[in-house]
N, CA, C and O atoms as a Tripos MOL2 file, in Angstrom:
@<TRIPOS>MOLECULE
protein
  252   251    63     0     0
PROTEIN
NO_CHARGES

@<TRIPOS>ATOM
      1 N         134.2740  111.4460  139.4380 N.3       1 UNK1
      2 CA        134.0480  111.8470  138.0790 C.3       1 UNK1
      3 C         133.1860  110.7860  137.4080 C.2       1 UNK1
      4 O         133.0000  109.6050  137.6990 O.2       1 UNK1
      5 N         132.6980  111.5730  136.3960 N.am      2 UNK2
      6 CA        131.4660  110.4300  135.4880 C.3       2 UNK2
      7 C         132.3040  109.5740  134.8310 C.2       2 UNK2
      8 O         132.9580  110.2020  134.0000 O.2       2 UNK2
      9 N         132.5710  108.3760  134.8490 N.am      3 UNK3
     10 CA        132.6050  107.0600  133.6620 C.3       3 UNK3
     11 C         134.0810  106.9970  133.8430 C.2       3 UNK3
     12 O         134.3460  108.0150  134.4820 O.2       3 UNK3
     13 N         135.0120  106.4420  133.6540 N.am      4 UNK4
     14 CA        136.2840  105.4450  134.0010 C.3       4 UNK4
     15 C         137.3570  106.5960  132.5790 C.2       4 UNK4
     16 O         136.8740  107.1240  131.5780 O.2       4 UNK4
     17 N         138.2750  106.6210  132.8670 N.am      5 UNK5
     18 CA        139.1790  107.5310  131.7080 C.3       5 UNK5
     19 C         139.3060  106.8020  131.0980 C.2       5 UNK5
     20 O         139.5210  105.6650  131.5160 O.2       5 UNK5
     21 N         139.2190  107.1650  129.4920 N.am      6 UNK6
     22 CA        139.8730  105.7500  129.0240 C.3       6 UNK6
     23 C         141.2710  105.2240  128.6950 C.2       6 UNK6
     24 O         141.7490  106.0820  127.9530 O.2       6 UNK6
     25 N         141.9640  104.4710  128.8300 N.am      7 UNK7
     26 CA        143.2950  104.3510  128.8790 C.3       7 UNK7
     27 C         143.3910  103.7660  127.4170 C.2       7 UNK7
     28 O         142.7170  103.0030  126.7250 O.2       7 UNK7
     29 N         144.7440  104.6120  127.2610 N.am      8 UNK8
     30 CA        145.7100  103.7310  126.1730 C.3       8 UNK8
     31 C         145.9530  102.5280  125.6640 C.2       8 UNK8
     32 O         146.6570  101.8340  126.3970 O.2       8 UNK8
     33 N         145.6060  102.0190  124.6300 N.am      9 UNK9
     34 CA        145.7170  100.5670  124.6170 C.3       9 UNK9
     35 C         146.9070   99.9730  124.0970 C.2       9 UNK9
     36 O         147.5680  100.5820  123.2560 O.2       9 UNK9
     37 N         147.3010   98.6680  124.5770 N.am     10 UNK10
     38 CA        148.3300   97.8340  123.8400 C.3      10 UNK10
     39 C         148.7510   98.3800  122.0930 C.2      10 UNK10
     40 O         147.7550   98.4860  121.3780 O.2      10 UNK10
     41 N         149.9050   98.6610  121.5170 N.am     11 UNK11
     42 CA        150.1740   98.9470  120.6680 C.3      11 UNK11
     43 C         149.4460   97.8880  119.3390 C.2      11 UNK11
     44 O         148.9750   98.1170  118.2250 O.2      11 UNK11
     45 N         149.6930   96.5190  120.2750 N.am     12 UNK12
     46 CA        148.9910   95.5400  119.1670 C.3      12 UNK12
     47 C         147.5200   95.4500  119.0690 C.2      12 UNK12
     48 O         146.9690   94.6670  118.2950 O.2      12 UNK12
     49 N         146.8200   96.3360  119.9390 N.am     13 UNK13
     50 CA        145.6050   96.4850  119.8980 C.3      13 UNK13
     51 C         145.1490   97.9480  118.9500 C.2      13 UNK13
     52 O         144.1540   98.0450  118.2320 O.2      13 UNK13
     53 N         146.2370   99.0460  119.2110 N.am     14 UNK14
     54 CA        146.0950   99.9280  118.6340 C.3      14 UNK14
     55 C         146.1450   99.7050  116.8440 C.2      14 UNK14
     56 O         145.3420   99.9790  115.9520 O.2      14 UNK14
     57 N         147.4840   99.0820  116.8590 N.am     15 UNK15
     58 CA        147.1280   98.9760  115.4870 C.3      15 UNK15
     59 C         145.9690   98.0690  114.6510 C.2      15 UNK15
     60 O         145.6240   98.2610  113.4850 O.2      15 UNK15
     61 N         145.4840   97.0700  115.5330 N.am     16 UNK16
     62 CA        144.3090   96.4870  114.7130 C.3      16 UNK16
     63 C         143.2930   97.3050  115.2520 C.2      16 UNK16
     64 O         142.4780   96.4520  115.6040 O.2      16 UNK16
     65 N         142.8150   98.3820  115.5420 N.am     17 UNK17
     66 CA        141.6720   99.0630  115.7330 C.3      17 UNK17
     67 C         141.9190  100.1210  114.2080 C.2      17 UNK17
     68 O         142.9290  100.5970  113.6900 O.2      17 UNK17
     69 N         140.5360  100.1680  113.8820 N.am     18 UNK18
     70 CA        139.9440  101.1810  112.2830 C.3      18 UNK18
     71 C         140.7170  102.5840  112.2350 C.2      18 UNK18
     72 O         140.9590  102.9020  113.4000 O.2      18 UNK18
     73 N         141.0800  103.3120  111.5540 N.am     19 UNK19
     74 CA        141.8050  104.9990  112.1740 C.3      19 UNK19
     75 C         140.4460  105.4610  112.6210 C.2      19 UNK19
     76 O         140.5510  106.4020  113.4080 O.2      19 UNK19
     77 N         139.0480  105.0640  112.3460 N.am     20 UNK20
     78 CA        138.0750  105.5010  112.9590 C.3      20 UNK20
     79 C         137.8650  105.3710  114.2010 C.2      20 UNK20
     80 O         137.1240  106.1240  114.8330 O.2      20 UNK20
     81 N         138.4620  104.4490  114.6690 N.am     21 UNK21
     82 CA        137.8980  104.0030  116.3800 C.3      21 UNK21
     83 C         138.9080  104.3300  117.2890 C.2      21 UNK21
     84 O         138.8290  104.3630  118.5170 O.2      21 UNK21
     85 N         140.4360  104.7110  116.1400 N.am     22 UNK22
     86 CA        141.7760  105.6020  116.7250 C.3      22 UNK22
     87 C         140.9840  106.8680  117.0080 C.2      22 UNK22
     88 O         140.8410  107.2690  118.1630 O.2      22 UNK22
     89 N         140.5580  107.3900  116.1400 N.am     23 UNK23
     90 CA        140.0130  109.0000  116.2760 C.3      23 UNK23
     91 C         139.0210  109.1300  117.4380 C.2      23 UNK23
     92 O         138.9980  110.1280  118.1580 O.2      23 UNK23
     93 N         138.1070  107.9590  117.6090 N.am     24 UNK24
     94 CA        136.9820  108.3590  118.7550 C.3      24 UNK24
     95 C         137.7410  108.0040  120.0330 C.2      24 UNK24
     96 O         137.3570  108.6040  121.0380 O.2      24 UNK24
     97 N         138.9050  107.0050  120.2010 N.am     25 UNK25
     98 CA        139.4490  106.8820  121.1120 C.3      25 UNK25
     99 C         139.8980  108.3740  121.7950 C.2      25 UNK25
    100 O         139.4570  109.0660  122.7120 O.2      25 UNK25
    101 N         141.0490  108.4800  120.8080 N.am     26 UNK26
    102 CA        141.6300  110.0490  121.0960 C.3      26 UNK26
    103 C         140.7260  111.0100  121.5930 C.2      26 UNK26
    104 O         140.8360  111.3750  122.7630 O.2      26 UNK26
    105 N         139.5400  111.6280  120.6060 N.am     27 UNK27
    106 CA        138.6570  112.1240  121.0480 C.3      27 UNK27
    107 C         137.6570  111.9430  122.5850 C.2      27 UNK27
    108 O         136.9450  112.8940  122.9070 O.2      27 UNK27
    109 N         137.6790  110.8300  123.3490 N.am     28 UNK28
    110 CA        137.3530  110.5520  124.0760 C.3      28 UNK28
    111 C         138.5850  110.8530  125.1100 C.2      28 UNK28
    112 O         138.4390  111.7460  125.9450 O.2      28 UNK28
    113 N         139.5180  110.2770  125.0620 N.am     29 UNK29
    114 CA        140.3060  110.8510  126.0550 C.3      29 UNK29
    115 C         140.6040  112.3250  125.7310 C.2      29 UNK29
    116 O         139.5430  112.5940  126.2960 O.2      29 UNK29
    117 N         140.7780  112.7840  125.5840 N.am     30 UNK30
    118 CA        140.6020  114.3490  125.5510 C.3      30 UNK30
    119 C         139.6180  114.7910  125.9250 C.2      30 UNK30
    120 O         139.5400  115.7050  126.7460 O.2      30 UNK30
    121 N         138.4510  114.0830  125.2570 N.am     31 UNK31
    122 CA        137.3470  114.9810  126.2740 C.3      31 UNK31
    123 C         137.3820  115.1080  128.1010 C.2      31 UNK31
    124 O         137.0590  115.8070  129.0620 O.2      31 UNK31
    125 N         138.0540  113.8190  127.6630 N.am     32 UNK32
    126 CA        138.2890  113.4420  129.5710 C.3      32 UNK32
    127 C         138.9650  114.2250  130.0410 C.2      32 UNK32
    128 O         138.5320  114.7350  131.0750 O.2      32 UNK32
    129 N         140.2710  114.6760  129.5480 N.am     33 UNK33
    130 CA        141.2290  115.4560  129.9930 C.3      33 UNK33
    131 C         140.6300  116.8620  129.9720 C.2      33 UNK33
    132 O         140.8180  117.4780  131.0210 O.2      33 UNK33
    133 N         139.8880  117.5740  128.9310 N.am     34 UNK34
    134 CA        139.4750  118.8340  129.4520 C.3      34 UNK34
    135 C         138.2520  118.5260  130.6360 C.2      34 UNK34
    136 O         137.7800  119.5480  131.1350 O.2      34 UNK34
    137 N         137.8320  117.5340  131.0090 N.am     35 UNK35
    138 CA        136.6570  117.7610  131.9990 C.3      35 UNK35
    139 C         137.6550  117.5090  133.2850 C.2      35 UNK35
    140 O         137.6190  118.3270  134.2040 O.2      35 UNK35
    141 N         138.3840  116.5840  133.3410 N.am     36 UNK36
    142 CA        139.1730  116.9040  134.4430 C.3      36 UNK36
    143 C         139.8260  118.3850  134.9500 C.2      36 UNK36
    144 O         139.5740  118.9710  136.0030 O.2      36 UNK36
    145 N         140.8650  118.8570  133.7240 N.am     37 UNK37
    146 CA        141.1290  120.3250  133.9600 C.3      37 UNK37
    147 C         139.5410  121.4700  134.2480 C.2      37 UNK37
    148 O         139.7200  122.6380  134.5930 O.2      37 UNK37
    149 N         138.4930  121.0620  134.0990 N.am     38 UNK38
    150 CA        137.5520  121.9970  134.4090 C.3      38 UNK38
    151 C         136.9500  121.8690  135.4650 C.2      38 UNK38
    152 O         136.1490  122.7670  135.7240 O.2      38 UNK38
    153 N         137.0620  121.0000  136.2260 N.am     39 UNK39
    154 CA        136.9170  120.1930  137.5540 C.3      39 UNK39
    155 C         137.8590  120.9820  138.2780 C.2      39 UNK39
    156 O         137.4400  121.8710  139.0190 O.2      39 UNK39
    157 N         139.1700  120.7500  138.1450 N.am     40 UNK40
    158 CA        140.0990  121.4120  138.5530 C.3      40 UNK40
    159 C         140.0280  122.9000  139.0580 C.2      40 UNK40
    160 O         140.0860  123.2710  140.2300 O.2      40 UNK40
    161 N         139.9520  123.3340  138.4260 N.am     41 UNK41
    162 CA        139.8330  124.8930  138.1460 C.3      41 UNK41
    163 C         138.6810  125.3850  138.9240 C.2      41 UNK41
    164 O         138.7800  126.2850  139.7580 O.2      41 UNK41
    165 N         137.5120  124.7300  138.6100 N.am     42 UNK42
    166 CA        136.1100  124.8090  139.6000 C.3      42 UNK42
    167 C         136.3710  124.6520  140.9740 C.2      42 UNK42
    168 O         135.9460  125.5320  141.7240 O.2      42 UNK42
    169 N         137.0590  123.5930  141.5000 N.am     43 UNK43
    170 CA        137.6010  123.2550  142.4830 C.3      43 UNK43
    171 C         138.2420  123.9550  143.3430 C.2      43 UNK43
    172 O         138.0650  123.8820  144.5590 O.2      43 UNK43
    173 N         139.2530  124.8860  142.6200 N.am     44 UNK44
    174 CA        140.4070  125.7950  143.2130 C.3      44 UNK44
    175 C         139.1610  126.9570  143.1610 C.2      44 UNK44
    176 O         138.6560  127.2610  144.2420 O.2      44 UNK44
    177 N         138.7270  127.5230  142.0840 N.am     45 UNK45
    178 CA        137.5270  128.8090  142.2280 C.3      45 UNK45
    179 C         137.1150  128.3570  143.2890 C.2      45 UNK45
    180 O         137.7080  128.9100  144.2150 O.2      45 UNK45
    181 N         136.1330  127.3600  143.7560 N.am     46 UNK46
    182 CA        135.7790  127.4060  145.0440 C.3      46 UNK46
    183 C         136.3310  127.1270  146.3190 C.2      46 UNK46
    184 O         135.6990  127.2490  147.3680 O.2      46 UNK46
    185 N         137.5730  126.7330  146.2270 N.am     47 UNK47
    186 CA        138.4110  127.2090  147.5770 C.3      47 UNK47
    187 C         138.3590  128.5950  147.4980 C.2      47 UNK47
    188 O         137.5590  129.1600  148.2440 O.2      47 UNK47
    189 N         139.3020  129.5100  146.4700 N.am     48 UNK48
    190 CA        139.5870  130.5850  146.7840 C.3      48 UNK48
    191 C         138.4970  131.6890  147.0420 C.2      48 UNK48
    192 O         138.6650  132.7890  147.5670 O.2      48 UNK48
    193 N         137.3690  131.1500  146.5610 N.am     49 UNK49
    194 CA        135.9980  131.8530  147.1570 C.3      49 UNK49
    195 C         135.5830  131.7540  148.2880 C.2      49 UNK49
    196 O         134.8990  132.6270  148.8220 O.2      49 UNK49
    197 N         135.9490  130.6080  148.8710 N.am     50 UNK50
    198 CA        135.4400  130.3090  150.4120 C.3      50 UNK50
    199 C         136.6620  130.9760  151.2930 C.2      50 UNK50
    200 O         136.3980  131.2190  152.4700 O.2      50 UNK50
    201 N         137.6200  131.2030  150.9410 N.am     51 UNK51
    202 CA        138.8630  131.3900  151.5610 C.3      51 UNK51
    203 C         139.1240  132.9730  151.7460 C.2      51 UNK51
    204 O         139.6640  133.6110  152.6500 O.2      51 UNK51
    205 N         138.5750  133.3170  150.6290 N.am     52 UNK52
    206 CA        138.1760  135.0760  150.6860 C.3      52 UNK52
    207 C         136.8960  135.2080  151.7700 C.2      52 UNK52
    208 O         137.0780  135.9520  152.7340 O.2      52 UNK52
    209 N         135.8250  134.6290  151.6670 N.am     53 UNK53
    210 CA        134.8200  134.9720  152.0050 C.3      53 UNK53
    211 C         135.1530  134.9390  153.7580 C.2      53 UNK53
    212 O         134.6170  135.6960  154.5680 O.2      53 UNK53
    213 N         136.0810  133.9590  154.0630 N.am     54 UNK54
    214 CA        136.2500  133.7630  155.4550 C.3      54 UNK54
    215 C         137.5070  135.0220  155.9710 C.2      54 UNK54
    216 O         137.6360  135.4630  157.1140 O.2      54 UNK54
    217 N         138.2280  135.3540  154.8990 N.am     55 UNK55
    218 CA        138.8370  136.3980  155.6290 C.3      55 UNK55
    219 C         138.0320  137.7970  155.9000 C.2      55 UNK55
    220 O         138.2180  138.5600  156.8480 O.2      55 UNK55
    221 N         137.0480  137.9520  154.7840 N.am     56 UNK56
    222 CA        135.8060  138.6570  155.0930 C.3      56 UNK56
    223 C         135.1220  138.8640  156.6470 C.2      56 UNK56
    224 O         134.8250  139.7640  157.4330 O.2      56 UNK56
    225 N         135.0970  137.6810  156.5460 N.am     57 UNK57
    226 CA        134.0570  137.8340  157.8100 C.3      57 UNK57
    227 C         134.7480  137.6450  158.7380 C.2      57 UNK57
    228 O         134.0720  137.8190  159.7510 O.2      57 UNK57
    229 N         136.1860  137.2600  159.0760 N.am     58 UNK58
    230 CA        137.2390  137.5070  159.6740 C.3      58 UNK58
    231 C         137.5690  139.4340  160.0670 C.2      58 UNK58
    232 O         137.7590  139.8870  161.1960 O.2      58 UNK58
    233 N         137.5540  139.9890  159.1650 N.am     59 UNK59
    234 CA        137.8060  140.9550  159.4140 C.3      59 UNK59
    235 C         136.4520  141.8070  159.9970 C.2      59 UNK59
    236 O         136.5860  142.6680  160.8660 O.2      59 UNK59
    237 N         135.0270  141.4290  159.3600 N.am     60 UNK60
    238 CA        134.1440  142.1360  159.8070 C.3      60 UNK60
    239 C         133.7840  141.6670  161.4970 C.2      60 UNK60
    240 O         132.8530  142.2280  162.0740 O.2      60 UNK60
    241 N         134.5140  140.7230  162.1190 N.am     61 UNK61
    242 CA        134.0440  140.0730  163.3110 C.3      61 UNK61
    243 C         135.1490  140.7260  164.0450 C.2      61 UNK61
    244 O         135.0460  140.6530  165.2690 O.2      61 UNK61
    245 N         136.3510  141.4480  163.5040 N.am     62 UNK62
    246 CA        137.4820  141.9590  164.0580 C.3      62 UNK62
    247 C         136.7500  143.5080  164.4200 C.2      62 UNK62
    248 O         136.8700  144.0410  165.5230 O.2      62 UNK62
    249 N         136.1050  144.0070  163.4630 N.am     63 UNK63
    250 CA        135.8170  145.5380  163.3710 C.3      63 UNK63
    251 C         134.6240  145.4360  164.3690 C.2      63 UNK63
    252 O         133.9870  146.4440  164.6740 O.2      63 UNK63
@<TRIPOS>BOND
     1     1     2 1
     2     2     3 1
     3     3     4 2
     4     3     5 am
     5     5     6 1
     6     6     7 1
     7     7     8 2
     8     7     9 am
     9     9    10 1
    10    10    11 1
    11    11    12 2
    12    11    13 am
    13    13    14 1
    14    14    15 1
    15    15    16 2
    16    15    17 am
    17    17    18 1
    18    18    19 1
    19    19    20 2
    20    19    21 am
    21    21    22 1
    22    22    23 1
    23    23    24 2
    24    23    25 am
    25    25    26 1
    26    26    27 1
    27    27    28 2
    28    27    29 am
    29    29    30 1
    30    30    31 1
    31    31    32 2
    32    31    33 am
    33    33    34 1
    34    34    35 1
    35    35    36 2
    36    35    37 am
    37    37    38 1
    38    38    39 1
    39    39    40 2
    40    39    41 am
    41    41    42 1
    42    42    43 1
    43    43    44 2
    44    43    45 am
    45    45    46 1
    46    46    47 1
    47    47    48 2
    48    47    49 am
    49    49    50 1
    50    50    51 1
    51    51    52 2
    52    51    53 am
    53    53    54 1
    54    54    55 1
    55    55    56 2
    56    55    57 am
    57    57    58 1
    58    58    59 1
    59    59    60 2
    60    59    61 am
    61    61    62 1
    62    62    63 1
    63    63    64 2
    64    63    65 am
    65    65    66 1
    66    66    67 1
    67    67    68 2
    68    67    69 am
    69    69    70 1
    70    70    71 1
    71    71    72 2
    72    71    73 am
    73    73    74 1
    74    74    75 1
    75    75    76 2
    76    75    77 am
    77    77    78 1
    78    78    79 1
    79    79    80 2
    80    79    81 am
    81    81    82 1
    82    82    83 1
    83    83    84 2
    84    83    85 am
    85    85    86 1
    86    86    87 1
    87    87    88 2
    88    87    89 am
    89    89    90 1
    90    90    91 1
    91    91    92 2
    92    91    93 am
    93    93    94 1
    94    94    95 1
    95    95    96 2
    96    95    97 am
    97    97    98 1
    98    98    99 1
    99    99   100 2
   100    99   101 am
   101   101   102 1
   102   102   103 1
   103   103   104 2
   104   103   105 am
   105   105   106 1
   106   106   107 1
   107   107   108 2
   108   107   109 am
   109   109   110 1
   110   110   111 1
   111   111   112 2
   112   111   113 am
   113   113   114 1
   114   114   115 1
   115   115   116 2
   116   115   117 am
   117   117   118 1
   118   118   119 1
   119   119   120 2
   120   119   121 am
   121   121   122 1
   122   122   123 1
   123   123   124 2
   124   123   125 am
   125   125   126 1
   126   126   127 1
   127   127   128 2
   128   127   129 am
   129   129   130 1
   130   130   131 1
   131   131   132 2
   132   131   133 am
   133   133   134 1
   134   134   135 1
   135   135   136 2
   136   135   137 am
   137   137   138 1
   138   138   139 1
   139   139   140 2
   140   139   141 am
   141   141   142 1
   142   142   143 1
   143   143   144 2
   144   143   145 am
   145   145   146 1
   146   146   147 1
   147   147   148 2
   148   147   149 am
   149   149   150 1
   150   150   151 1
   151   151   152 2
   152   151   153 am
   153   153   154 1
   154   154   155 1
   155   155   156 2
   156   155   157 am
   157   157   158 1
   158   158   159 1
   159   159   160 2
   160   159   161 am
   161   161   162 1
   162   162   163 1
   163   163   164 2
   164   163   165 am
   165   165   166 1
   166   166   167 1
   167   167   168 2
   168   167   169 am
   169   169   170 1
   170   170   171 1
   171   171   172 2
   172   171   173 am
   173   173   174 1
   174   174   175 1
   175   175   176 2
   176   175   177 am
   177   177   178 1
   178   178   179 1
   179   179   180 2
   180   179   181 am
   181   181   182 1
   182   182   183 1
   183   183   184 2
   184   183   185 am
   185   185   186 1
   186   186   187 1
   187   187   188 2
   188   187   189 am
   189   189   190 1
   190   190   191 1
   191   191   192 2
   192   191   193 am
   193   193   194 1
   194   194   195 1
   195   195   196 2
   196   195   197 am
   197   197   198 1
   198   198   199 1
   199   199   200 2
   200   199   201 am
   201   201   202 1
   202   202   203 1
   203   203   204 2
   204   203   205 am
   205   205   206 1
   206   206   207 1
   207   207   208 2
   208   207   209 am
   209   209   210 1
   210   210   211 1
   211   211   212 2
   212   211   213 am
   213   213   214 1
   214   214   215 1
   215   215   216 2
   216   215   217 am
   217   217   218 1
   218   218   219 1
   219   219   220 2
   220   219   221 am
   221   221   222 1
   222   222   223 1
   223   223   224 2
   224   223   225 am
   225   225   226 1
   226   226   227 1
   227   227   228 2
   228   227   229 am
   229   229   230 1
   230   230   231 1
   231   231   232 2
   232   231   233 am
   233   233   234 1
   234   234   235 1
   235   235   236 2
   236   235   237 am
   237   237   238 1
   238   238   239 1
   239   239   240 2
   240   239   241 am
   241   241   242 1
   242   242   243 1
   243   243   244 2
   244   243   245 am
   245   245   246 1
   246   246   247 1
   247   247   248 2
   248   247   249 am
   249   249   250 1
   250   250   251 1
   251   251   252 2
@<TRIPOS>SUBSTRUCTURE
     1 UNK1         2 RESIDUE 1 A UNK
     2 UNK2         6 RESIDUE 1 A UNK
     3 UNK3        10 RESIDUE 1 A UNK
     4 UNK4        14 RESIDUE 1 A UNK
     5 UNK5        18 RESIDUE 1 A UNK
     6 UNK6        22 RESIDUE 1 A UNK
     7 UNK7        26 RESIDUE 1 A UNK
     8 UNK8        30 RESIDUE 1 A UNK
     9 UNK9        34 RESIDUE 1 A UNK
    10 UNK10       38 RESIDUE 1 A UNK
    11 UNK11       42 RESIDUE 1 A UNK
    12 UNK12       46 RESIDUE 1 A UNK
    13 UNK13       50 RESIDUE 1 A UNK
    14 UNK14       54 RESIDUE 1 A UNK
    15 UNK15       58 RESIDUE 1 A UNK
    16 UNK16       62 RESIDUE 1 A UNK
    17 UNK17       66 RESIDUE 1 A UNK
    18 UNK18       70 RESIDUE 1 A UNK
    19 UNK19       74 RESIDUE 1 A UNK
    20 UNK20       78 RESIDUE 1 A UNK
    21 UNK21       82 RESIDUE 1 A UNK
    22 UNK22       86 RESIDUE 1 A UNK
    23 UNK23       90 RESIDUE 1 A UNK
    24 UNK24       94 RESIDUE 1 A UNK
    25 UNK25       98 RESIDUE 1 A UNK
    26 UNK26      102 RESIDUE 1 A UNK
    27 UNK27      106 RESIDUE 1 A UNK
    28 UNK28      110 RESIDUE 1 A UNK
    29 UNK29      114 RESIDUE 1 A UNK
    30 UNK30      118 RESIDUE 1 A UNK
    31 UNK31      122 RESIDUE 1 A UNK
    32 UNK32      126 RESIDUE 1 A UNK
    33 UNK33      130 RESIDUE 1 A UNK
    34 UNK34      134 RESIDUE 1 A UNK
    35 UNK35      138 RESIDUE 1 A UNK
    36 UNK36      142 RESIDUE 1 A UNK
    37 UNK37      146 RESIDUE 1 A UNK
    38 UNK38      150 RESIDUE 1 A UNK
    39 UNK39      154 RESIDUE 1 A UNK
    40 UNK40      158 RESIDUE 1 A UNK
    41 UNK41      162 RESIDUE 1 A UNK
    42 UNK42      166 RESIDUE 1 A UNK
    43 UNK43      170 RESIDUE 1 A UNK
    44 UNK44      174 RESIDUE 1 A UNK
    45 UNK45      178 RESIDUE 1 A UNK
    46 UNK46      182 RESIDUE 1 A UNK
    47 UNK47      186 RESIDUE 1 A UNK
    48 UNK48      190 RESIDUE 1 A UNK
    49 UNK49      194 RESIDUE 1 A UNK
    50 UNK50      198 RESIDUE 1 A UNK
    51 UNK51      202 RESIDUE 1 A UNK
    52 UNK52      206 RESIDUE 1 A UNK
    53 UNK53      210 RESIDUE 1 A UNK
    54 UNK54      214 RESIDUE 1 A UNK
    55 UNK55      218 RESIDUE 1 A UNK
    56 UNK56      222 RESIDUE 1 A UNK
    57 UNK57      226 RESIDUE 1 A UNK
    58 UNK58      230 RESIDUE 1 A UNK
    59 UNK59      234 RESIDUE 1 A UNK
    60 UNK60      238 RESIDUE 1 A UNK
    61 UNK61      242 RESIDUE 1 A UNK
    62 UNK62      246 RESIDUE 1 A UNK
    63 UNK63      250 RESIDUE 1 A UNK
């Protein structure tokens, strides 16, 4: 995956960071988290596409 997740920081770090740089934090990990779940999902679509396609031609090599 592109660029490092960003992790959670120390509480004593959290609270001396701006609520602005709280918000882009958050916002950043979340973005992370939906690109992971869309990775995911892409991932499994293309198993289960390759996995169909081979029982396909499984069966047409049977007939």
């Amino acid at each position: 995956m592109i660029g490092a997740t960003p992790q959670f920081p120390a509480i004593d770090d959290w609270q001396k960071m701006s609520e602005a740089e709280q918000d882009a934090l958050l916002a950043r990990m979340e973005s992370a988290r939906r690109r992971g779940a869309l990775l995911n999902r892409l991932l499994t679509a293309l198993a289960c596409t390759a996995a169909g396609a081979g029982v396909v031609l499984a069966i047409l090599k049977m007939w």
